[in-house]
N, C-alpha and C positions, 0 to 999 in steps of 0.2 A: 078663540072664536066667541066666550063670551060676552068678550067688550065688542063686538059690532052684531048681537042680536037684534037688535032695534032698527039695522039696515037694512032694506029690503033687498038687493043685490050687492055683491061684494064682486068683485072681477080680478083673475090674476094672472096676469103673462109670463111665462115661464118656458125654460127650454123645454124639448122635447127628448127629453130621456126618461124611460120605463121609471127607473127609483124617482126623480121627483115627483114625476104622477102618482107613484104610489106613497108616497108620504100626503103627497096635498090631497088623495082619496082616504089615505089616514086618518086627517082633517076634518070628513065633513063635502069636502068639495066632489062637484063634478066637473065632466068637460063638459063645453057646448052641445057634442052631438049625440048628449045623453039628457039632456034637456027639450022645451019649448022654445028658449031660447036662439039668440044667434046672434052676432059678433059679427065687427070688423075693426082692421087696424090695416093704419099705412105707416109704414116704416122709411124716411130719411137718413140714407146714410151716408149722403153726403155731407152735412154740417160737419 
C-alpha cells in the first residue's frame, strides 16, 4: 500500500467471502458502507 500513498482513493472489487474481506481489512481497506463514500458498477456478462 505504500506505493499508492499519494492516491487519493484506491477502489477494489472483490468477491464476497468473509477471508478475503478480512485480508483486504488486513490491508488497510474498508468497505463502502463503512465509509462517506459510495460506489457503483454494472456488470456485462454477456460479452
Amino acid at each position: 500500500m505504500d506505493r499508492y500513498a499519494d492516491i487519493r482513493q484506491l477502489m477494489l472489487i472483490t468477491d464476497d467471502d468473509p477471508a478475503t474481506a478480512a485480508f483486504y481489512r488486513s490491508c488497510g481497506l474498508r468497505s463502502l458502507d463503512q465509509t462517506h463514500g459510495i460506489g457503483f458498477i454494472r456488470y456485462n456478462f454477456a460479452s
